[in-house]
C-alpha positions in Angstrom: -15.7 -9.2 -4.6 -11.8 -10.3 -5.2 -10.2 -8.6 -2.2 -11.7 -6.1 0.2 -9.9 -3.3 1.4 -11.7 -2.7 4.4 -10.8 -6.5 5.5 -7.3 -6.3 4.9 -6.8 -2.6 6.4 -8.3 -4.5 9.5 -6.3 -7.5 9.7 -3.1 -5.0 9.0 -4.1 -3.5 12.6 -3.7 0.4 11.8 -4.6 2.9 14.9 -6.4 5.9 15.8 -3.9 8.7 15.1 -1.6 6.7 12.8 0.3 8.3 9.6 -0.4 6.1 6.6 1.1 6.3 3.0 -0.5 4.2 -0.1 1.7 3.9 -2.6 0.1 3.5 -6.2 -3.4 4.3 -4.5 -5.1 4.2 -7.5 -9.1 3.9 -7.0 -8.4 4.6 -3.3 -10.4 2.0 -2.1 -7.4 1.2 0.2 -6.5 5.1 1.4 -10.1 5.4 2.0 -10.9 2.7 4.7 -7.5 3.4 6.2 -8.2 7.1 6.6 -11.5 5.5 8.8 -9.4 3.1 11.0 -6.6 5.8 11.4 -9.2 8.3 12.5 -9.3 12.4 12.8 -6.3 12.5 14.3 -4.8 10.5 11.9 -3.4 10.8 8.1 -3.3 9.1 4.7 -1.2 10.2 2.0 -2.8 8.8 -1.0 0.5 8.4 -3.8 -0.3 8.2 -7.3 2.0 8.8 -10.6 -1.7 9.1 -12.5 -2.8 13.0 -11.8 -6.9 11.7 -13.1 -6.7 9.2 -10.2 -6.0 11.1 -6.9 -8.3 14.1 -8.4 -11.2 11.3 -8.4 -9.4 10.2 -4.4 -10.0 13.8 -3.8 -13.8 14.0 -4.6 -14.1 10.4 -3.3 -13.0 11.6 0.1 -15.0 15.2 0.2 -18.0 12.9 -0.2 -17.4 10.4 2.3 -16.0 13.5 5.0 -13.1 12.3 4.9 -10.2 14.9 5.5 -7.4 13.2 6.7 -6.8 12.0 2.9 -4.3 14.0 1.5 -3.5 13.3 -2.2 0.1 13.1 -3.8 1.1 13.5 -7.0 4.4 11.2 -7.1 6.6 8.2 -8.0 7.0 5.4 -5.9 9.0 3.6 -8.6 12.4 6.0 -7.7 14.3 7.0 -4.2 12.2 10.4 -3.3 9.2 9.7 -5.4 6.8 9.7 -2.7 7.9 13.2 -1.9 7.5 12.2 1.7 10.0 13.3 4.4 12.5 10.4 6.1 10.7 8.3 9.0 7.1 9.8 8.3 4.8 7.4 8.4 4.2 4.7 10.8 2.7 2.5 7.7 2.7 1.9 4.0 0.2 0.1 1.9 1.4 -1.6 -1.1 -1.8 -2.9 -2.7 -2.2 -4.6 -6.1 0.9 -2.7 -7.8 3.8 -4.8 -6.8 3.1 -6.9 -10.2 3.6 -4.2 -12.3 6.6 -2.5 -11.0 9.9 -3.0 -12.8 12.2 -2.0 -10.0 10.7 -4.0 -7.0 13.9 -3.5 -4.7 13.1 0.7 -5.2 9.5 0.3 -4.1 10.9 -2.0 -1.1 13.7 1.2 -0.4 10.7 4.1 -0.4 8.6 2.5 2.0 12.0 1.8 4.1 13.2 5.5 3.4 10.0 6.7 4.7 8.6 4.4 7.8 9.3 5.3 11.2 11.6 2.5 13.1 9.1 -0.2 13.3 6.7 0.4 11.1 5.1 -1.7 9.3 4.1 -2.6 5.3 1.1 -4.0 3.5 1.2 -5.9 1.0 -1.7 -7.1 -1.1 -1.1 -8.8 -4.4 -3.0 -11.0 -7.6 -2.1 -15.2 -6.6 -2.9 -15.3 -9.9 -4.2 -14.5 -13.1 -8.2 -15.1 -12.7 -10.0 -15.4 -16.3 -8.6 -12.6 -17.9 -8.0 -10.5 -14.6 -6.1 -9.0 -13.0 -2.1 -9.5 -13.8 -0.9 -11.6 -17.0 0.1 -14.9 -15.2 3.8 -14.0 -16.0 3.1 -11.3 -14.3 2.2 -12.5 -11.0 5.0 -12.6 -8.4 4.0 -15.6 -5.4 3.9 -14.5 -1.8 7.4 -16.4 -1.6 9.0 -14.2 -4.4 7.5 -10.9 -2.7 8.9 -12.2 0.8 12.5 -12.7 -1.0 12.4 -8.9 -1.8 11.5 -7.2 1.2 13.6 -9.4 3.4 16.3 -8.7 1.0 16.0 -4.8 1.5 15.9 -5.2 5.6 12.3 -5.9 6.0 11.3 -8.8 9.0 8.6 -10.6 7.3 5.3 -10.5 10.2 2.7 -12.4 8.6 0.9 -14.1 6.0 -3.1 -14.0 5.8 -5.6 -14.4 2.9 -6.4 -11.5 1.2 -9.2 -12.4 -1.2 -10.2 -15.5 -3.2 -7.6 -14.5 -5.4 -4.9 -12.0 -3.4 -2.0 -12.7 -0.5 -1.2 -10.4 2.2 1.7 -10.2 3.6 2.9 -7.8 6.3 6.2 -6.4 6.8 8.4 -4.7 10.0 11.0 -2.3 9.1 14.3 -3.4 11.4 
């Protein structure tokens, strides 16, 4: 396997009882071993602009008894997309989309828009492009390029780990 979620989501460090968005959730591979370390008491908003994908989240999560998933149907590409409230969530999970988003600063300002004072961000993303995939290599953006966003938009870079043979992680502090 390239990356596994369940790895990451534990070297991120999330809590019983923690609120948790995943933006571009997509499979839900992510949302779904979150909503396990974040527990009953807990929550996962699962954010998707593809309607077919957080349906499938849905069912994904009914099976595994998982009902602190809740799905959203939004865009984490604009200011308001995630159609979260201000200072909701005490983490965001930015996994394997930050390659194909245009506007990287917006994604950066949603998560900020949206975390409590401290919170903290995930990122997972492609080092590379790996025999046809994953990202085209021009594509890819390095750990050092995503670092240079987030700090940009008032993010205190945490850590660096290895995410996957092919996949950084990177974790993020809102000031």
């Amino acid at each position: 396997m390239f990356s596994d979620p369940a790895k990451n989501i534990e070297k991120f460090g999330l809590s019983q009882g923690m609120f948790v968005a995943d933006f571009g959730a997509g499979s839900g591979f992510y949302a779904m071993s979150a909503a396990k370390a974040v527990g009953g008491k807990g929550r996962v908003y699962a954010i998707d602009i593809q309607k077919e994908l957080i349906q499938k989240i849905k069912n994904q999560a009914n099976i595994e008894h998982l009902p602190n998933i809740e799905i959203i149907w939004g865009d984490v590409e604009k200011i308001g997309g995630s159609k979260m409230r201000d200072g909701s969530v005490d983490a965001v999970i930015i996994a394997n989309i930050l390659f194909q988003i245009a506007e990287k600063n917006t994604i950066c300002l949603e998560a900020k828009r949206i975390l409590k004072s401290g919170g903290r961000v995930l990122v997972v993303d492609w080092l590379e492009s790996f025999g046809g995939l994953g990202p085209r290599q021009s594509d890819v953006l390095s750990p050092s390029a995503a670092k240079e966003i987030f700090q940009k938009n008032d993010f205190i870079f945490d850590r660096e780990f290895g995410a996957g043979e092919h996949h950084y992680g990177l974790i993020f502090k809102k000031q």
